[in-house]
C-alpha positions in Angstrom: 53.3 19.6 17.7 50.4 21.0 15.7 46.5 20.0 16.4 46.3 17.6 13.3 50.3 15.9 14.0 48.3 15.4 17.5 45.4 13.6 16.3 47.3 11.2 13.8 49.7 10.6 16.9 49.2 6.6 18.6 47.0 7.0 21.3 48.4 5.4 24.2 51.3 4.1 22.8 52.8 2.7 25.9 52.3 -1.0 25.2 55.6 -2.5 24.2 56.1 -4.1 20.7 56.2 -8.2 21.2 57.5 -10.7 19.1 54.3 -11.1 16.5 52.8 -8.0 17.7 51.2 -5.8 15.8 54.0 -2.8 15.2 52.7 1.1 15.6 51.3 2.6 13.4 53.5 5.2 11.6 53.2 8.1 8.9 53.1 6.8 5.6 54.5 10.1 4.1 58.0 9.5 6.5 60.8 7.9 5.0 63.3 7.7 8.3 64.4 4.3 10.0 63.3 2.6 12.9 65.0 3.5 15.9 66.2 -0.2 16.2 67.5 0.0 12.4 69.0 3.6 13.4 70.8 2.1 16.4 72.1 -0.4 13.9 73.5 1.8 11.9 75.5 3.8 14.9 77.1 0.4 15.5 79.7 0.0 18.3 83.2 1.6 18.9 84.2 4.5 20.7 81.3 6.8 20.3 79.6 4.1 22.1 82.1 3.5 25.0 82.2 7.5 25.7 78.2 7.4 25.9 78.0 4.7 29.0 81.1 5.7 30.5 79.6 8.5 32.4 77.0 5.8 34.0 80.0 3.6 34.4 81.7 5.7 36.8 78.3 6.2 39.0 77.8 2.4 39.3 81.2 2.3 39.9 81.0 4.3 42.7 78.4 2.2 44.2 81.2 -0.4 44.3 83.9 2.1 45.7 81.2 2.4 48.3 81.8 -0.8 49.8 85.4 -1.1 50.3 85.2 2.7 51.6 83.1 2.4 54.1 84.1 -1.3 55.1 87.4 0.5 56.2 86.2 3.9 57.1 83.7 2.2 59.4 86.1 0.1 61.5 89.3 3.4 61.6 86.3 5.7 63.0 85.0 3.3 65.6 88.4 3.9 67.1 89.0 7.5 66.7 85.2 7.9 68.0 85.1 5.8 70.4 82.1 4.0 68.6 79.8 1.5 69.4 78.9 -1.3 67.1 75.8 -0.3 66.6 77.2 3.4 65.5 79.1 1.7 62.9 76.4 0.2 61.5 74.8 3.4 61.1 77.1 4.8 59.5 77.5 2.0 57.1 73.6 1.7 56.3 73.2 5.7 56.2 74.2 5.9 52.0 72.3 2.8 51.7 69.0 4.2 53.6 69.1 7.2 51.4 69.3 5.4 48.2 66.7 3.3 49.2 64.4 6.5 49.8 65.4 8.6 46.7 64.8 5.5 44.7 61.1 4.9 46.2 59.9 8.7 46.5 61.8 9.9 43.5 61.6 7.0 41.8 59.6 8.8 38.0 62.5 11.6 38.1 64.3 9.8 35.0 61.3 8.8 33.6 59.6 12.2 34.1 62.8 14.9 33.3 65.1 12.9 31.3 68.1 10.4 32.1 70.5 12.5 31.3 69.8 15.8 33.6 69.0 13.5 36.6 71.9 11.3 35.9 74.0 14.7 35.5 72.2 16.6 38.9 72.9 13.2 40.7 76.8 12.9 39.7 77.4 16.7 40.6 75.8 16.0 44.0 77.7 13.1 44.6 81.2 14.2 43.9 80.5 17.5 46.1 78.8 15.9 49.4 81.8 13.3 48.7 84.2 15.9 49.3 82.8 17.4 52.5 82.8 13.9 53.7 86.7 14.4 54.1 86.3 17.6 55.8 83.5 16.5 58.9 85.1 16.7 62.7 82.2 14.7 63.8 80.5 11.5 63.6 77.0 13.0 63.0 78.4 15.3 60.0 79.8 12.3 58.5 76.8 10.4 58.7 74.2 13.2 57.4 76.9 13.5 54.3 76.9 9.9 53.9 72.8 10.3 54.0 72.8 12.8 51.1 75.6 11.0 49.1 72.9 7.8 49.3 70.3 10.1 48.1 72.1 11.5 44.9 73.3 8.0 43.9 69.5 6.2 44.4 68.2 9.0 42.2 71.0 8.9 39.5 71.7 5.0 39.0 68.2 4.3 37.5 68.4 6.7 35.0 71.9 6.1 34.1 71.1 2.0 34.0 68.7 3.1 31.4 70.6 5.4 29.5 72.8 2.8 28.7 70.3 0.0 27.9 68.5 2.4 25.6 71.7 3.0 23.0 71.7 -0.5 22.3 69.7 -2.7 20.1 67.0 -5.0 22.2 69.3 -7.9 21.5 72.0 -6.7 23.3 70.8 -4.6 25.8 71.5 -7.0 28.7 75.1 -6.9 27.6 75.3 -3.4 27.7 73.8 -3.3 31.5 76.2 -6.5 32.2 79.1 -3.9 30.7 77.7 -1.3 33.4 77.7 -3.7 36.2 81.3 -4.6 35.3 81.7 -1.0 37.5 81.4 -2.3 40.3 84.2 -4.4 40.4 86.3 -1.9 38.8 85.0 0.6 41.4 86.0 -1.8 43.9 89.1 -2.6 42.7 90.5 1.2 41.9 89.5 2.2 45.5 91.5 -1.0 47.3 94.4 0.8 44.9 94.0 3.7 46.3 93.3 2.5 50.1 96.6 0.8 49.7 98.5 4.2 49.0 96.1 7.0 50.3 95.1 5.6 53.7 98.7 4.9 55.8 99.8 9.3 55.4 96.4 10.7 54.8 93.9 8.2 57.0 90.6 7.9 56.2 89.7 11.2 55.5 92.0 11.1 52.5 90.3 8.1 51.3 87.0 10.1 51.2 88.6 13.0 49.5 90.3 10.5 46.6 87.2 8.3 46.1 85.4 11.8 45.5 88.2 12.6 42.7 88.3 9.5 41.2 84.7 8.9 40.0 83.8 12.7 39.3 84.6 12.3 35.8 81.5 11.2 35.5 79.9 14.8 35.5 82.2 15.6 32.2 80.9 11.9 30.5 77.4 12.9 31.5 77.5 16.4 29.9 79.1 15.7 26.3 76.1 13.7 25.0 72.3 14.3 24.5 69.4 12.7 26.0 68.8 8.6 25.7 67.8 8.6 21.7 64.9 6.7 22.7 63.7 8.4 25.2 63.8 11.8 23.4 61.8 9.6 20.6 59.0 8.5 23.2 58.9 12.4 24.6 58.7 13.6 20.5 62.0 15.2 20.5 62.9 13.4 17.3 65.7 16.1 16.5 67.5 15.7 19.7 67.3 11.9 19.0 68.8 12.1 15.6 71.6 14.1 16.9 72.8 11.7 19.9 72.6 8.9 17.3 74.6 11.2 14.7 77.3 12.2 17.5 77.9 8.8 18.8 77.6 7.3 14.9 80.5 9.7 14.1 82.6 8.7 16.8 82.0 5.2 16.5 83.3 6.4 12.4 80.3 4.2 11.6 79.0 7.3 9.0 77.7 5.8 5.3 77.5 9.2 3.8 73.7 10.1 5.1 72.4 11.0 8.6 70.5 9.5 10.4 66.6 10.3 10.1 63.8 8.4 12.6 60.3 7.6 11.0 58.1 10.1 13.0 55.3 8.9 15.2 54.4 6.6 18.3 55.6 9.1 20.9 53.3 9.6 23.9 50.7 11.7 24.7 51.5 14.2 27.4 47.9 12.6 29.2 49.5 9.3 29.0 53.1 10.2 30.0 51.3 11.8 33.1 49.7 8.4 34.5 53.5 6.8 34.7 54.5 9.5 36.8 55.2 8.5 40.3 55.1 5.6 42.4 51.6 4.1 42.1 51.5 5.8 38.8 54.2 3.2 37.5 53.3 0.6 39.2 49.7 1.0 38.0 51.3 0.9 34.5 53.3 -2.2 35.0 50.0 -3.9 36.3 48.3 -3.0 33.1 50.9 -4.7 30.6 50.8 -7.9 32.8 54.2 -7.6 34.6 53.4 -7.0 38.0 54.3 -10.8 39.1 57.8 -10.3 37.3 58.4 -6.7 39.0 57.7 -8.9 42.6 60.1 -11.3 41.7 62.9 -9.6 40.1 62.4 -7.2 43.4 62.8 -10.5 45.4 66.2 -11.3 43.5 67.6 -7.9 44.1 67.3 -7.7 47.6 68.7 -11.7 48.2 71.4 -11.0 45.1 72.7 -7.4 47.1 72.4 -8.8 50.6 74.9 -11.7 49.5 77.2 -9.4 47.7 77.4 -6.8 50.9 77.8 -9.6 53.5 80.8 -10.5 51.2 81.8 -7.4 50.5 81.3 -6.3 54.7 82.5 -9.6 56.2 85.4 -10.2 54.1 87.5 -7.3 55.3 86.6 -8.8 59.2 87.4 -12.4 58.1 91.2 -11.1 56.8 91.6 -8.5 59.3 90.9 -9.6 62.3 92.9 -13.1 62.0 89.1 -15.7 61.9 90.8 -18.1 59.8 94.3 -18.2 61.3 95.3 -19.7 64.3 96.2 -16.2 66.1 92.8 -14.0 66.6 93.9 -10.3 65.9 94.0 -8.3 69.7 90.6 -5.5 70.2 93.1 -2.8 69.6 94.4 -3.8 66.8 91.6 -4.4 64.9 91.3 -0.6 63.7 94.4 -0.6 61.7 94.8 -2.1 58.5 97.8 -3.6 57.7 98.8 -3.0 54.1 99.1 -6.4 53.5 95.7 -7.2 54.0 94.9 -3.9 51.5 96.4 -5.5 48.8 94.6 -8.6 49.3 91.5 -6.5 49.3 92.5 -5.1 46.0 93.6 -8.3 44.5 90.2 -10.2 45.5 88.1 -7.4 44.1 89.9 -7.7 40.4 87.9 -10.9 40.3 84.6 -8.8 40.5 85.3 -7.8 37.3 86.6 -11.2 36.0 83.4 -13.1 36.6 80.9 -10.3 35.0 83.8 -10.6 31.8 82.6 -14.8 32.0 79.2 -14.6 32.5 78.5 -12.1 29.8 80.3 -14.7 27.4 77.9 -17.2 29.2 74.8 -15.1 28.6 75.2 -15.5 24.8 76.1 -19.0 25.4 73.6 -20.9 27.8 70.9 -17.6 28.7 70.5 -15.9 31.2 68.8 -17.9 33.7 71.3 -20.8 33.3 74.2 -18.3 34.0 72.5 -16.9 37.3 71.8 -20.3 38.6 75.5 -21.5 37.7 76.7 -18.5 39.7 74.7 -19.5 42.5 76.1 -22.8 42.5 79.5 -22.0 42.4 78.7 -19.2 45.3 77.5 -22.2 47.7 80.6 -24.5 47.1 83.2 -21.3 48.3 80.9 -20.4 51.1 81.0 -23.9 52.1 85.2 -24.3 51.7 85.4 -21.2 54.0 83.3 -23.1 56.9 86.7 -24.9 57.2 89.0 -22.1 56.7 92.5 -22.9 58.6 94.6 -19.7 57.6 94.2 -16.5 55.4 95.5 -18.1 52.4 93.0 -20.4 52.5 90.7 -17.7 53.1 92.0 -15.4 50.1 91.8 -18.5 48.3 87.7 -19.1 48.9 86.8 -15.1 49.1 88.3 -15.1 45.5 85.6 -16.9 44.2 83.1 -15.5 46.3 83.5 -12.0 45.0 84.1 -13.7 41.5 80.6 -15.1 41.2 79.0 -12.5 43.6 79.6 -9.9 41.2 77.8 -11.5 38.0 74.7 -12.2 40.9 74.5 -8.8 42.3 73.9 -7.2 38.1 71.9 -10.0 37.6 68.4 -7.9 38.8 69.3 -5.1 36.3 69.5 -6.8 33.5 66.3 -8.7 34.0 64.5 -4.9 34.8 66.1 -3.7 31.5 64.6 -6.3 29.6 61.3 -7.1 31.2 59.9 -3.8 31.1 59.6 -1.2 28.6 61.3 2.5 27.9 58.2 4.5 29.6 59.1 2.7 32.9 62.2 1.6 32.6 63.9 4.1 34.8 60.9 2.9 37.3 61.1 -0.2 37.0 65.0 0.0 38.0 64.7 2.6 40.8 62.3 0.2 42.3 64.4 -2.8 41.7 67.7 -0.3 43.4 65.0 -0.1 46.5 64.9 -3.7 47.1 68.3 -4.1 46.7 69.1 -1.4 49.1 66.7 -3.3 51.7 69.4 -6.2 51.0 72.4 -4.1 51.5 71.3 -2.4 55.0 70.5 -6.3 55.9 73.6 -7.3 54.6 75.4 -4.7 56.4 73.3 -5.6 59.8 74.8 -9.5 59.4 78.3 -8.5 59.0 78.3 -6.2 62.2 76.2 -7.8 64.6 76.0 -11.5 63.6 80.0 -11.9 62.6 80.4 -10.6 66.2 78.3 -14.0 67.4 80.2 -16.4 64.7 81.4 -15.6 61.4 80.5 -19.1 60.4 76.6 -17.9 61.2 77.1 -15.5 58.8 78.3 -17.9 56.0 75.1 -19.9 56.8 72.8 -17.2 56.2 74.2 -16.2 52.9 73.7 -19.8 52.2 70.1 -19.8 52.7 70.3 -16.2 51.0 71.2 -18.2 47.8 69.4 -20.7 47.8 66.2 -17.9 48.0 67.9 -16.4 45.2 67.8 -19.4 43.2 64.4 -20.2 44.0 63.4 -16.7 42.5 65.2 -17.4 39.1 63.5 -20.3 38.9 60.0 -18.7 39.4 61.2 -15.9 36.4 59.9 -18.9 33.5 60.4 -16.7 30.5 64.0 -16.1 28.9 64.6 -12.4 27.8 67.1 -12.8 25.3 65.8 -12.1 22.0 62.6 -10.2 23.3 61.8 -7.2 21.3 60.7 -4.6 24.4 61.0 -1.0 23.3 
């Protein structure tokens, strides 16, 4: 960019574009499309699917996660000779790195790109995944399981926004809902393969074969360009048009002419500087006014994730170990898993996906907030059915609709960070919103191992109170996002 382009350039254009608002100002010698008008054109169709599906399979992997180390954790205690407290080590290790990676490294998408931190992240993560099936030793398997938390926390943000940014503003909470419908998928493909992979090939197989399963990612990840409006708001207006003309092609959306974006409102490489970083965003976020929101979305996050891993942590416990059947399971015994209680991990966990398939119909329908609280409610009435749990059907019964409206809770902190804050923090704003959740999962994790060892009914009374906090916090969020016209 040329001295003169640089001083007709919007100074400071970081301020996103309200209903009412005064628009940027753009040159008046450019006859392109806005990028919302541009995405219009692309449409939706296959194009679009083969975009997100590479930051599909990382969120699914964060699901995988779960049900890999719920089982992993309890078949090493035994082959270690491992003390509770070990386990949960073990288990809160990936979570502890994402937690850091998404505090310290928390501008890398915003700073480098989405795309070549989401790609860096994915290759790291399929590759330490691997090792993790090759470790003799519990202290190898838990530095792996470190490092895989630290390539996911620094490659989920990114891809979140990767996704959000190829749709219009109008439906860019149903593209992240589409995301978060991973982690029930992710969930439910690695019960699958539990079922088959763990009885000849133990846990160490398991490892191997969740590492397999999500590494197409890398290949998704690699065939498309960077976030269209991203390379917009970074002045790569060519790279912009091309994603958009790739994904408009596949989508066979083409009228003839290709796409061209009006020129200006990109930011200054001064600006783009002082978003950079920790205090740097938050500093931002302050300035626009949204600093009360980032609080209590962050408040959401970590009470939405510590409900859905106390679920997802407990659950295994409550249908292993024999809590709701007359006959408790013997100490010995409680390191196997029958197959039988596999596939009634895998069938619970094809409800995940279920209830984010309602809720994004209920969106539309009654908002967001509505659809959060509803969820809620729902969540309380099966926690308190499974206080009286008399056998494991019972149990199966009540866990169903746990995970059904657990899932729909747990995205719920994404889609508000998508749409509250603009594209210059975006990533940010969601790596900050992955470290508060990650705060709930280690907690979550913590209650499943040491206070389901006190009572397992204790633990369905603190995530009661944990949702009842939760519902508290969408009722502080007063302003409804839909329809919002945040760049």
């Amino acid at each position: 960019m040329d001295a003169a382009d640089e001083n007709t350039q919007l100074k400071g254009d970081f301020q996103p574009r309200e209903i009412g608002g005064k628009p940027a100002e753009q040159d008046e010698t450019d006859d392109g499309v806005e990028m919302n008008e541009a995405i219009e054109k692309v449409g939706a169709g296959c194009g679009t699917f083969l975009y997100s599906l590479g930051p599909f399979l990382m969120f699914a992997l964060e699901g995988g996660e779960v049900i890999v180390l719920s089982i992993v954790g309890l078949m090493v205690k035994c082959e270690w000779n491992l003390s509770t407290f070990w386990v949960a080590v073990l288990q809160v290790n990936v979570f502890v790195g994402m937690m850091l990676a998404s505090i310290f490294l928390s501008g890398a998408g915003d700073k480098f790109g989405r795309k070549p931190v989401g790609l860096v992240a994915a290759i790291g993560v399929t590759s330490v995944g691997l090792l993790c099936g090759l470790v003799t030793s519990f202290w190898q398997l838990a530095v792996l399981r470190g490092l895989v938390g630290v390539f996911m926390g620094i490659g989920i943000p990114p891809c979140v926004a990767l996704t959000a940014e190829i749709s219009t503003i109008r439906f860019r909470g149903l593209m992240v809902s589409y995301v978060s419908l991973s982690w029930g998928v992710g969930a439910s493909l690695t019960s699958a393969l539990a079922f088959f992979v763990v009885a000849p090939y133990g846990w160490r197989g398991l490892m191997i074969g969740t590492a397999l399963l999500f590494s197409p990612s890398i290949l998704f990840l690699s065939l498309f360009g960077e976030s269209p409006r991203y390379a917009a708001k970074k002045g790569d207006w060519a790279g912009a048009e091309k994603t958009l003309q790739t994904i408009q092609k596949l989508n066979c959306a083409a009228d003839g002419k290709k796409i061209k974006l009006k020129r200006g409102g990109c930011s200054s490489d001064e600006d783009e500087s002082k978003n950079v970083g920790f205090w740097g965003g938050l500093s931002y976020i302050n300035s626009i006014g949204r600093t009360k929101d980032l609080v209590v979305i962050n408040a959401v996050a970590f009470a939405a994730i510590l409900i859905y891993y106390i679920a997802g942590y407990s659950m295994p416990r409550f249908l292993n170990e024999g809590y709701c059947s007359e006959v408790l399971v013997a100490e010995h015994e409680k390191c196997k898993f029958d197959k039988s209680v596999l596939f009634d991990l895998g069938v619970i966990s094809l409800f995940e996906p279920l209830g984010v398939v309602i809720a994004v119909i209920l969106l539309e329908i009654i908002g967001r907030k509505k659809t959060f609280q509803a969820s809620v409610l729902f969540l309380l009435i099966a926690l308190t059915a499974l206080y009286f749990c008399v056998n494991n059907t019972f149990s199966f019964i009540f866990f169903t609709i746990v995970k059904f409206t657990a899932a729909p809770i747990a995205y719920s902190p994404f889609i508000l960070g998508s749409e509250y804050f603009p594209t210059e923090v975006r990533s940010f704003t969601i790596a900050v919103i992955v470290a508060a959740g990650r705060v709930g999962a280690c907690s979550g994790i913590a209650v499943s191992q040491f206070v389901f060892n006190l009572s397992p009914r204790l633990v369905l009374a603190l995530t009661q109170i944990a949702a009842v906090i939760l519902s508290v916090c969408y009722c502080a969020l007063k302003k409804e996002t839909v329809g919002t016209t945040i760049e």
